[in-house]
PQR file of N, CA, C, O and H, with PARSE charges and radii, in Angstrom:
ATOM      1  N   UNK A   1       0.656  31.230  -1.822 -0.4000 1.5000
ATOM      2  CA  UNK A   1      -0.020  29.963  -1.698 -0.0000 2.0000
ATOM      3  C   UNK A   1      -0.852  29.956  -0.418  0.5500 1.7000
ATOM      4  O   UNK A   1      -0.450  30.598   0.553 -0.5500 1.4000
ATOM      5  N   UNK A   2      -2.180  29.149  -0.359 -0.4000 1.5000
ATOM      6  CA  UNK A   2      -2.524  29.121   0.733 -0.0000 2.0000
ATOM      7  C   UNK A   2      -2.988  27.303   1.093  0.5500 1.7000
ATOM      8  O   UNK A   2      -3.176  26.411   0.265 -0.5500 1.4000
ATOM      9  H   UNK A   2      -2.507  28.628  -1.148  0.4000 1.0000
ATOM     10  N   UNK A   3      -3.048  27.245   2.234 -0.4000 1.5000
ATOM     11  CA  UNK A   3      -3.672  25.658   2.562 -0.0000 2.0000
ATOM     12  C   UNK A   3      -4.968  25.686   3.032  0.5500 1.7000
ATOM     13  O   UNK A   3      -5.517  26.591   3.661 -0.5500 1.4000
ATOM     14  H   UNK A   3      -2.896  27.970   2.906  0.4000 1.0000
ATOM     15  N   UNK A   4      -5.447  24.546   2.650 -0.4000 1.5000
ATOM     16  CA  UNK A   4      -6.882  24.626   3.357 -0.0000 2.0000
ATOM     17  C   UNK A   4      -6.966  22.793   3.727  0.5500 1.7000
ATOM     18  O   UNK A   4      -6.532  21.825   3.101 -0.5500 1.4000
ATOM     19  H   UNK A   4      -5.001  23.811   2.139  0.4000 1.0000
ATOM     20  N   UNK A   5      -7.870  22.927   5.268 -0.4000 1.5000
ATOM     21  CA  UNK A   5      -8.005  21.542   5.292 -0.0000 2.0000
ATOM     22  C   UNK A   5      -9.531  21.255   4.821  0.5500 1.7000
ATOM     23  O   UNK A   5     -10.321  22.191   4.948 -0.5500 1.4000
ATOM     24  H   UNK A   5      -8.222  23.713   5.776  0.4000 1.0000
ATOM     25  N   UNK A   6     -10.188  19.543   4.074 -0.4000 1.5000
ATOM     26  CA  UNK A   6     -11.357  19.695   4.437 -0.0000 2.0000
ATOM     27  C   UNK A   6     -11.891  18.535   5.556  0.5500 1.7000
ATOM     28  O   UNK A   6     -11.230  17.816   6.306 -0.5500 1.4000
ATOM     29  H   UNK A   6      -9.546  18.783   3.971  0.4000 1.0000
ATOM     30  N   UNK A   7     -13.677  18.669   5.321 -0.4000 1.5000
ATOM     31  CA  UNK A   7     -14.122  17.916   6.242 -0.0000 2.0000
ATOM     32  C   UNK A   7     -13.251  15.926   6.573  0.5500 1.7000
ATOM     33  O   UNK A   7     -13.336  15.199   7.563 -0.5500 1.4000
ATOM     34  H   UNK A   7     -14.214  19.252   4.712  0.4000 1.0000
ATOM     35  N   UNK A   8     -12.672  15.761   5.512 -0.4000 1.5000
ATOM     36  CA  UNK A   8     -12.301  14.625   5.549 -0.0000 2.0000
ATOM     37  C   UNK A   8     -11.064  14.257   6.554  0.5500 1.7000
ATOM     38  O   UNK A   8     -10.712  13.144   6.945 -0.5500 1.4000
ATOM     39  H   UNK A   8     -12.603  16.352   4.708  0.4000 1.0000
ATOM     40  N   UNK A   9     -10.551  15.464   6.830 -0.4000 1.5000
ATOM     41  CA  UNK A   9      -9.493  14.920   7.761 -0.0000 2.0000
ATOM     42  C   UNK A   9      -9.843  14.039   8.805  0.5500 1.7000
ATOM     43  O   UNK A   9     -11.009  13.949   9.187 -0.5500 1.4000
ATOM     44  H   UNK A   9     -10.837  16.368   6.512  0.4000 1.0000
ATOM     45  N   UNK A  10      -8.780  13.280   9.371 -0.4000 1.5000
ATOM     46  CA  UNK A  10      -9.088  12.044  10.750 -0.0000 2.0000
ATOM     47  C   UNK A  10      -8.266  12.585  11.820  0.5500 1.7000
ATOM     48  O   UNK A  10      -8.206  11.863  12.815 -0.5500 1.4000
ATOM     49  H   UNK A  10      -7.832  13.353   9.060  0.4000 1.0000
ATOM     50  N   UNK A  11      -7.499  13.879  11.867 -0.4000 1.5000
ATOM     51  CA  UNK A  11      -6.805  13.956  12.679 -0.0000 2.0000
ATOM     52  C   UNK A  11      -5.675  13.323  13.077  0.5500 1.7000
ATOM     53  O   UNK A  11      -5.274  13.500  14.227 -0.5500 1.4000
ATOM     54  H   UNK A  11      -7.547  14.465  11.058  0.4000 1.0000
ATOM     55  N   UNK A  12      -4.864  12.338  12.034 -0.4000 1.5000
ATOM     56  CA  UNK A  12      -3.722  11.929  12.398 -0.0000 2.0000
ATOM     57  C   UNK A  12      -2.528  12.894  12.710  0.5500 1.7000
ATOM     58  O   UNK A  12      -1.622  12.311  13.305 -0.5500 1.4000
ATOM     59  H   UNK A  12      -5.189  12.194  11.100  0.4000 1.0000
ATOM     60  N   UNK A  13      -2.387  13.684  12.562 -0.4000 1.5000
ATOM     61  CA  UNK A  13      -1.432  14.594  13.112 -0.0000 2.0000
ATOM     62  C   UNK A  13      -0.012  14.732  11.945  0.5500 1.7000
ATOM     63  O   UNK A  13       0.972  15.416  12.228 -0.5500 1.4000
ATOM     64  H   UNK A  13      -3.123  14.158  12.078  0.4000 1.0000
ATOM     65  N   UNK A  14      -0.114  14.109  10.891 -0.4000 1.5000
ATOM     66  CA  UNK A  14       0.911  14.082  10.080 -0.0000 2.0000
ATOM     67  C   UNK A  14       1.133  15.484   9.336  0.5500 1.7000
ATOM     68  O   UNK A  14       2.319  15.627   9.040 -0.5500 1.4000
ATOM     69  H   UNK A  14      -0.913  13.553  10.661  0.4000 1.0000
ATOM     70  N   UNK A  15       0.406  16.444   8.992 -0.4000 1.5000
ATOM     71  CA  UNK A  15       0.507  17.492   8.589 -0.0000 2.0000
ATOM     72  C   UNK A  15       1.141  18.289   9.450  0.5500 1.7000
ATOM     73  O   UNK A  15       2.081  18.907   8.951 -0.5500 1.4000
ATOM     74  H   UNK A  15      -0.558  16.328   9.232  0.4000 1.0000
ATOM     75  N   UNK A  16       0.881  18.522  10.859 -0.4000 1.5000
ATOM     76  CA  UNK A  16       1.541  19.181  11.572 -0.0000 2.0000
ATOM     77  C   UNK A  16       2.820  18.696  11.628  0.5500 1.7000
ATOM     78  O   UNK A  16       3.646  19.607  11.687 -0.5500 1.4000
ATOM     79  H   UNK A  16       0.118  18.019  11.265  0.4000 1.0000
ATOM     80  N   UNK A  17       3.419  17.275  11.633 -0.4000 1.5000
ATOM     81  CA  UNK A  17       4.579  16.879  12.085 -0.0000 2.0000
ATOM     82  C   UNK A  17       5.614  17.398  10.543  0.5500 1.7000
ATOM     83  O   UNK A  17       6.815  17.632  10.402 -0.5500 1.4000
ATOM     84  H   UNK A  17       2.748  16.536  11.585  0.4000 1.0000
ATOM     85  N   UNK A  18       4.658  17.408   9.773 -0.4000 1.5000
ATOM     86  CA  UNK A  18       6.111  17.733   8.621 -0.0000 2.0000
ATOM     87  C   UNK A  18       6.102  19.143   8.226  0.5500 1.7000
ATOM     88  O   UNK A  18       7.047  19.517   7.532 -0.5500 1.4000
ATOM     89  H   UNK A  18       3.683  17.218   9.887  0.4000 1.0000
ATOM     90  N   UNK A  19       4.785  20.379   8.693 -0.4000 1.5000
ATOM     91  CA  UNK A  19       5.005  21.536   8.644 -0.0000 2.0000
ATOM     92  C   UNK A  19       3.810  21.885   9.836  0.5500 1.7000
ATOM     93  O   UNK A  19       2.582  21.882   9.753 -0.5500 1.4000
ATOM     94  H   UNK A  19       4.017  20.076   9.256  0.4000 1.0000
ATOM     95  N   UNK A  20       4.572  22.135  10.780 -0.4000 1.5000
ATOM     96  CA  UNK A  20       4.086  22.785  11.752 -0.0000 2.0000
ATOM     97  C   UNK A  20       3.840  23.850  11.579  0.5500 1.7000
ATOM     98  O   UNK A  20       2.931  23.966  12.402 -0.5500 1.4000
ATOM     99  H   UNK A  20       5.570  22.138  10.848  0.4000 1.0000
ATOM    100  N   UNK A  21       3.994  25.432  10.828 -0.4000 1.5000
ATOM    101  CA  UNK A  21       4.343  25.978  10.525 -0.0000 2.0000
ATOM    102  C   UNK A  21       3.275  26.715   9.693  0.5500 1.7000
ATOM    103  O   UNK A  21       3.378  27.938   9.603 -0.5500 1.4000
ATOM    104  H   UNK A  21       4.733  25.338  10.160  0.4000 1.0000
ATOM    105  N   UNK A  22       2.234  26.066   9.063 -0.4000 1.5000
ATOM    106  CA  UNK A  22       1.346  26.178   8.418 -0.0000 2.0000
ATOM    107  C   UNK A  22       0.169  24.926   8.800  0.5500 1.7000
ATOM    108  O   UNK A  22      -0.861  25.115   8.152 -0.5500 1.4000
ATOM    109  H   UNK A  22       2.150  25.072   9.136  0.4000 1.0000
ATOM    110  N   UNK A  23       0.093  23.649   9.741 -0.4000 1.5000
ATOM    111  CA  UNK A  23      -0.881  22.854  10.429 -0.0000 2.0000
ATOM    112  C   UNK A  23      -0.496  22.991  11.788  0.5500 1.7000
ATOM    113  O   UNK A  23       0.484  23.554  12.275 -0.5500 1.4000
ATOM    114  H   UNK A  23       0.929  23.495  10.267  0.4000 1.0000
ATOM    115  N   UNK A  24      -1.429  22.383  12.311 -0.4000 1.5000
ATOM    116  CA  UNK A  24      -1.660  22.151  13.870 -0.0000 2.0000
ATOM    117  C   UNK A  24      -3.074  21.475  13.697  0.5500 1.7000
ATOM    118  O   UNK A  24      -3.838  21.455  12.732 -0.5500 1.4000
ATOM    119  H   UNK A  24      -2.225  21.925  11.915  0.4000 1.0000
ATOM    120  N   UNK A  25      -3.162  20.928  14.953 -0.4000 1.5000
ATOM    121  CA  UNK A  25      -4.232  20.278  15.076 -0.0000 2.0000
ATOM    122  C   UNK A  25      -5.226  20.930  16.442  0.5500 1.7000
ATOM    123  O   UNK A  25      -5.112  20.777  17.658 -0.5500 1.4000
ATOM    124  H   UNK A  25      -2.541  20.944  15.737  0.4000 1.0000
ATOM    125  N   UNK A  26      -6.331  21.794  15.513 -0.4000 1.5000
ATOM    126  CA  UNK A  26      -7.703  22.203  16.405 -0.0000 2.0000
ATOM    127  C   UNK A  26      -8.216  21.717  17.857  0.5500 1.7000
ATOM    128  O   UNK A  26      -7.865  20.680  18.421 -0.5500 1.4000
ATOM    129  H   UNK A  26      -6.424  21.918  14.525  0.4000 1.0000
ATOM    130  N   UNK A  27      -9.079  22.640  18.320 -0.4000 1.5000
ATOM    131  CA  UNK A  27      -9.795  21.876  19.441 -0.0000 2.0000
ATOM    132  C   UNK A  27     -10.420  20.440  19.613  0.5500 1.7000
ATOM    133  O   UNK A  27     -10.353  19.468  20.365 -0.5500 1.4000
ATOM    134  H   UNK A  27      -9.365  23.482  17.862  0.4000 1.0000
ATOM    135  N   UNK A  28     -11.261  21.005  18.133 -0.4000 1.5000
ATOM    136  CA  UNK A  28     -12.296  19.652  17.634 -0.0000 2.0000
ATOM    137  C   UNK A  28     -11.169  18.301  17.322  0.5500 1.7000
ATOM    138  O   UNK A  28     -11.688  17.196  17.167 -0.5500 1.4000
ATOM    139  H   UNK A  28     -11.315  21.794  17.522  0.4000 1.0000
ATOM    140  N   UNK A  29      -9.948  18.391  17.251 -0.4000 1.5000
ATOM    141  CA  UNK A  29      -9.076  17.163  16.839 -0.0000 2.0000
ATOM    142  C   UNK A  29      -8.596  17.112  15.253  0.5500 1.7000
ATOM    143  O   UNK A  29      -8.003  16.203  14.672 -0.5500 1.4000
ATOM    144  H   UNK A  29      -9.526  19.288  17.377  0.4000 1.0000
ATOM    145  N   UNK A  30      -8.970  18.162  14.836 -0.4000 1.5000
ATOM    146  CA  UNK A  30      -8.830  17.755  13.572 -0.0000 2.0000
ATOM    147  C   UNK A  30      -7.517  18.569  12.965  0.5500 1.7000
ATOM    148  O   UNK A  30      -6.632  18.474  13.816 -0.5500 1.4000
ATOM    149  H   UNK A  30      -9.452  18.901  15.308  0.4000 1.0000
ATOM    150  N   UNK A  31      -6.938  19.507  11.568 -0.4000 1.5000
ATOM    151  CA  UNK A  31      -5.891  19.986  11.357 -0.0000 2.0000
ATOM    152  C   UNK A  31      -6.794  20.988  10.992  0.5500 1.7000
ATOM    153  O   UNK A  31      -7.905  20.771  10.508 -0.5500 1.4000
ATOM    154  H   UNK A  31      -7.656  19.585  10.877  0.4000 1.0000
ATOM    155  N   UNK A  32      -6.261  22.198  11.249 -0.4000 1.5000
ATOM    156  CA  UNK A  32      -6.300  23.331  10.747 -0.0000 2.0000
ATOM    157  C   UNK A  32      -5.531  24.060  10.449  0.5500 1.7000
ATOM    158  O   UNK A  32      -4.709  24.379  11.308 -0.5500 1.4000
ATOM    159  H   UNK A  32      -5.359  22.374  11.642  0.4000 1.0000
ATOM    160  N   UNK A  33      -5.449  24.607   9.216 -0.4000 1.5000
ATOM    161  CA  UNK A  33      -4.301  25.429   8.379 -0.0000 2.0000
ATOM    162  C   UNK A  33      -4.438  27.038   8.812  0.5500 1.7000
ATOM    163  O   UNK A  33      -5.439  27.691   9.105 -0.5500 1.4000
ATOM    164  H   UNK A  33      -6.117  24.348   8.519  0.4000 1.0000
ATOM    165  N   UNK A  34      -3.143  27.381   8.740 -0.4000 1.5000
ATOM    166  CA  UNK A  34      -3.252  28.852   9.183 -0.0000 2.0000
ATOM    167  C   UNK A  34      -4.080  29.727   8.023  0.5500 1.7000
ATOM    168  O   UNK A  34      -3.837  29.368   6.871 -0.5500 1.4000
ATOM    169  H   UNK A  34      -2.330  26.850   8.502  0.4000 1.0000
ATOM    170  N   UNK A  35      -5.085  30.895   8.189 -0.4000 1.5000
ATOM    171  CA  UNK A  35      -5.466  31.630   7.303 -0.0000 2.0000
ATOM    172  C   UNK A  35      -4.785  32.604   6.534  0.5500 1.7000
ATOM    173  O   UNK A  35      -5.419  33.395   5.836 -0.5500 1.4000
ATOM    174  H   UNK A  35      -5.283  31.186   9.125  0.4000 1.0000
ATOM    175  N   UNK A  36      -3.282  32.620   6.614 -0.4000 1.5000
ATOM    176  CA  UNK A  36      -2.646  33.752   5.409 -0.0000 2.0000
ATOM    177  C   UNK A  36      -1.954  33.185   4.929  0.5500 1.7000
ATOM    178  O   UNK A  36      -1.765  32.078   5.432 -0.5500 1.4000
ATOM    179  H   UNK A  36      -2.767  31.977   7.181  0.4000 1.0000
ATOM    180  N   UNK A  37      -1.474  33.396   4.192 -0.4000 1.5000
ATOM    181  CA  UNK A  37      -0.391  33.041   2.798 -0.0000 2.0000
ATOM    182  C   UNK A  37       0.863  32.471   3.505  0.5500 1.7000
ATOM    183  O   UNK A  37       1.679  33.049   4.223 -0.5500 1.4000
ATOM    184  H   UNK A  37      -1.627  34.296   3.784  0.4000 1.0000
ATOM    185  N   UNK A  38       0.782  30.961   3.040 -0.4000 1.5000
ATOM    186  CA  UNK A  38       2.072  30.890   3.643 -0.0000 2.0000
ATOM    187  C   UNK A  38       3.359  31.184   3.309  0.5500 1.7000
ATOM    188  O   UNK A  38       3.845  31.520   2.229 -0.5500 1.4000
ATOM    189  H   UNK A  38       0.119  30.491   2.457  0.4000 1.0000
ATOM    190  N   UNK A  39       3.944  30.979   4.601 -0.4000 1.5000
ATOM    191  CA  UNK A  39       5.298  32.033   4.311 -0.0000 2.0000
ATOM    192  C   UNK A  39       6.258  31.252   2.811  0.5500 1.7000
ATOM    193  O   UNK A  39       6.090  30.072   2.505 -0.5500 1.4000
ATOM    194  H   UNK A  39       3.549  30.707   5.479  0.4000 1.0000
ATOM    195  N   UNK A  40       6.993  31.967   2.230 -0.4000 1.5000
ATOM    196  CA  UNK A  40       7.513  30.963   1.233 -0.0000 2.0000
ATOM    197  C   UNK A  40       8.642  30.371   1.809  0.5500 1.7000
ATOM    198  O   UNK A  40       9.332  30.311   0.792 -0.5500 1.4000
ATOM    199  H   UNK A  40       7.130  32.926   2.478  0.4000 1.0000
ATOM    200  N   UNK A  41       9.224  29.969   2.546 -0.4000 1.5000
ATOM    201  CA  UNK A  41      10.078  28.971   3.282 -0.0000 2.0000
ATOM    202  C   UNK A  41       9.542  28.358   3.298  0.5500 1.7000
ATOM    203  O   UNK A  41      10.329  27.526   2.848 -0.5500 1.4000
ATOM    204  H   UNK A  41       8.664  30.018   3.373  0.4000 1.0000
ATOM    205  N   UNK A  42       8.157  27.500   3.520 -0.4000 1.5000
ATOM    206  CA  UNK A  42       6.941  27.027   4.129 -0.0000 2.0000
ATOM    207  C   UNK A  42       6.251  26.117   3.429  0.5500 1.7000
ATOM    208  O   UNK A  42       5.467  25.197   3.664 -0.5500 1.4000
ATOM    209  H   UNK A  42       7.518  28.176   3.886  0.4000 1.0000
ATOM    210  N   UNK A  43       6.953  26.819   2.153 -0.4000 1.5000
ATOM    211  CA  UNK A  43       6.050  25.986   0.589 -0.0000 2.0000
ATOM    212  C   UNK A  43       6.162  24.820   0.484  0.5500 1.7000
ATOM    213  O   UNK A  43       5.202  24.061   0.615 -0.5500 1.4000
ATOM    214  H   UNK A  43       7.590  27.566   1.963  0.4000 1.0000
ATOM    215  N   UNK A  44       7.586  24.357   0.177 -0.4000 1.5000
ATOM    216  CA  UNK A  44       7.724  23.518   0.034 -0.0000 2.0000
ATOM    217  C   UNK A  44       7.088  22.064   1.169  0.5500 1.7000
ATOM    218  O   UNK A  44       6.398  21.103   0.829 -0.5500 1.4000
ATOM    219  H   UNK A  44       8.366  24.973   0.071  0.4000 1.0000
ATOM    220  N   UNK A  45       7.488  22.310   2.159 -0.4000 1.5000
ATOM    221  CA  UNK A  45       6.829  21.563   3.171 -0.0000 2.0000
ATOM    222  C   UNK A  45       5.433  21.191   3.871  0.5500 1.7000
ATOM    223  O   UNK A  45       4.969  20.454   4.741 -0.5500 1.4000
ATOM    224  H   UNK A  45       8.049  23.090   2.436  0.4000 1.0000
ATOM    225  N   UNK A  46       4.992  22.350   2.768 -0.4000 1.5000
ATOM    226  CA  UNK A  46       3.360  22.681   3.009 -0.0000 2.0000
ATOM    227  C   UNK A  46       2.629  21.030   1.703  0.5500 1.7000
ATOM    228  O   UNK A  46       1.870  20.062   1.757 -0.5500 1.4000
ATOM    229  H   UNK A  46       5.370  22.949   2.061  0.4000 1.0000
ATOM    230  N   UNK A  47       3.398  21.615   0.905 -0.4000 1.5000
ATOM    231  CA  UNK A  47       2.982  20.364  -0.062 -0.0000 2.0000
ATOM    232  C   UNK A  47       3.512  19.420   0.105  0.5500 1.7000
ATOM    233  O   UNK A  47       2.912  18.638  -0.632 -0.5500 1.4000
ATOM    234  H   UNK A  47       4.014  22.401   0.862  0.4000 1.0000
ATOM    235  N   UNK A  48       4.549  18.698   0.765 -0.4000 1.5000
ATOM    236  CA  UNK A  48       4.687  17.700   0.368 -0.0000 2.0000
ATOM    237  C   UNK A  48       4.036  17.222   2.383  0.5500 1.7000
ATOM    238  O   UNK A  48       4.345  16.102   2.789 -0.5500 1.4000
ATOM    239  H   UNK A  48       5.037  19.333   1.364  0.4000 1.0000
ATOM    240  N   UNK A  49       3.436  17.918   3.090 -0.4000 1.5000
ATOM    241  CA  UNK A  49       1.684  17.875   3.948 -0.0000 2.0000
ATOM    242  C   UNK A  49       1.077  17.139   2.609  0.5500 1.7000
ATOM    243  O   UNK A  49       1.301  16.036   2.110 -0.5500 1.4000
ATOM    244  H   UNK A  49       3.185  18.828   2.760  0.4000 1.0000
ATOM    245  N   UNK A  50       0.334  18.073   2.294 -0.4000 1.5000
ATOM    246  CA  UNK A  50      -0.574  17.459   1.069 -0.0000 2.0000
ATOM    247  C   UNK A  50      -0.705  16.690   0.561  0.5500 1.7000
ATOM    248  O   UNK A  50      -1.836  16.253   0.346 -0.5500 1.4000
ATOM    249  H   UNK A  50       0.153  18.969   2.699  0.4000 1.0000
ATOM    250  N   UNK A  51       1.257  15.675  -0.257 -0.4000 1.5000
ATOM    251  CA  UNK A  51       1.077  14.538  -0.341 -0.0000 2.0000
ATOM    252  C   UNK A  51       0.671  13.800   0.482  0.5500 1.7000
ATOM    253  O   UNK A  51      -0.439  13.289   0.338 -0.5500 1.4000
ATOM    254  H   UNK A  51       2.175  16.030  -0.083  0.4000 1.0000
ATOM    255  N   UNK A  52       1.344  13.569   1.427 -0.4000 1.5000
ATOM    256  CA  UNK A  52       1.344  12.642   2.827 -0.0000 2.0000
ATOM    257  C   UNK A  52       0.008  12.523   3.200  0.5500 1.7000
ATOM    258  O   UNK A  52      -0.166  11.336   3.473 -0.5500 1.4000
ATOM    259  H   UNK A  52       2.246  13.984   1.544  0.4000 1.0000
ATOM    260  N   UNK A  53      -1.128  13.212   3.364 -0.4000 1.5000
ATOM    261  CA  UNK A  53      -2.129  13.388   3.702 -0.0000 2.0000
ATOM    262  C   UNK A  53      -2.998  11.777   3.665  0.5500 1.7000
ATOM    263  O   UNK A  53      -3.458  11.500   2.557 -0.5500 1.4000
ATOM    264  H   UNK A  53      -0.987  14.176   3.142  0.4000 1.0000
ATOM    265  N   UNK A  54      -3.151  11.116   4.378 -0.4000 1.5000
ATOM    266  CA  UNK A  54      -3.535   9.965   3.986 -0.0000 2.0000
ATOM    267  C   UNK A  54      -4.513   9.771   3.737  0.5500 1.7000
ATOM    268  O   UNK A  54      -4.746   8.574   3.569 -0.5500 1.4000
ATOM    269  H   UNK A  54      -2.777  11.341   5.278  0.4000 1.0000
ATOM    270  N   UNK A  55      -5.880  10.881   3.519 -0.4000 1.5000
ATOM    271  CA  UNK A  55      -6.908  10.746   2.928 -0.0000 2.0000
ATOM    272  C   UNK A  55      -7.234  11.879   2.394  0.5500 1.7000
ATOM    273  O   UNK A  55      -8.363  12.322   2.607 -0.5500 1.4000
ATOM    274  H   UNK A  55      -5.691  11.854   3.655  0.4000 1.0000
ATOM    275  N   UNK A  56      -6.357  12.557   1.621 -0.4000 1.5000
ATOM    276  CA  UNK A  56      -6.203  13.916   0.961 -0.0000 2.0000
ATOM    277  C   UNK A  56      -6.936  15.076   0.587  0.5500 1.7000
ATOM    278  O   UNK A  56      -7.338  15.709  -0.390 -0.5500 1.4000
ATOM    279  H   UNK A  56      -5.440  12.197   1.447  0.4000 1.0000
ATOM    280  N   UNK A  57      -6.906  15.033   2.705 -0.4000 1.5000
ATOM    281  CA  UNK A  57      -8.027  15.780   3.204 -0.0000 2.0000
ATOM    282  C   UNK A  57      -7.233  17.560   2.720  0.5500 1.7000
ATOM    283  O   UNK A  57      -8.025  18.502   2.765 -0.5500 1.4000
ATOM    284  H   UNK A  57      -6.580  14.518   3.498  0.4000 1.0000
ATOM    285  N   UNK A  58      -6.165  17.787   2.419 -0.4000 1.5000
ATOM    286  CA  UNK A  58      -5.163  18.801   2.148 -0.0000 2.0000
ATOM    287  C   UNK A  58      -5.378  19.643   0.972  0.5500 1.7000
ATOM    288  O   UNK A  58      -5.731  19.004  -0.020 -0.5500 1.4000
ATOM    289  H   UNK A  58      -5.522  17.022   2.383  0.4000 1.0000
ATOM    290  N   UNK A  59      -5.278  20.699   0.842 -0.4000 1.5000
ATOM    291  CA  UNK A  59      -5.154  21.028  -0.752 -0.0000 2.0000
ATOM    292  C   UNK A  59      -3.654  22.411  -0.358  0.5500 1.7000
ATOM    293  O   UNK A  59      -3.355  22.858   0.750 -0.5500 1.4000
ATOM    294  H   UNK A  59      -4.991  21.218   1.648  0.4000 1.0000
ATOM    295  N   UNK A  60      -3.286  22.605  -1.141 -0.4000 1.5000
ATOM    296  CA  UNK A  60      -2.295  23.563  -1.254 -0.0000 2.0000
ATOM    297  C   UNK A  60      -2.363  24.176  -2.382  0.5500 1.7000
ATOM    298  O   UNK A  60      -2.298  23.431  -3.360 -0.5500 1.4000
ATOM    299  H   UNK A  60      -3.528  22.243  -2.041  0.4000 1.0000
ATOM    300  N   UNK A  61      -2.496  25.514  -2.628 -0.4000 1.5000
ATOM    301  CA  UNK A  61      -2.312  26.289  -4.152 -0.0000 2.0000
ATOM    302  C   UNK A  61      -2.101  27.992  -3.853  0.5500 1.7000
ATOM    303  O   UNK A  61      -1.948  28.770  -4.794 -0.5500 1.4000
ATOM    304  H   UNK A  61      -2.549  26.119  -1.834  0.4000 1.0000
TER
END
């Protein structure tokens, strides 16, 4: 699986807080997802980022 953020994020920081692991939040303020496959421990928490996303700036697949 991989994550990707897009332009829509606001930078609330909620992706990082429920998988750090696969988000963090960039220079520019915004979230950026790590570029490799996330780990599969990771999965699960990666998506339910995605739900949470409050303007579902997230995709996971």
């Amino acid at each position: 699986m991989k994550a990707t953020v897009s332009e829509e994020c606001i930078g609330c920081g909620l992706c990082e807080s429920t998988c750090d692991a696969v988000f963090s939040i960039g220079d520019e303020g915004v979230a950026v997802a790590i570029e490799e496959d996330i780990p599969e421990e990771y999965e699960d928490a990666a998506k339910e980022a995605e739900e949470g996303c409050p303007v579902g700036a997230i995709t996971v697949e």
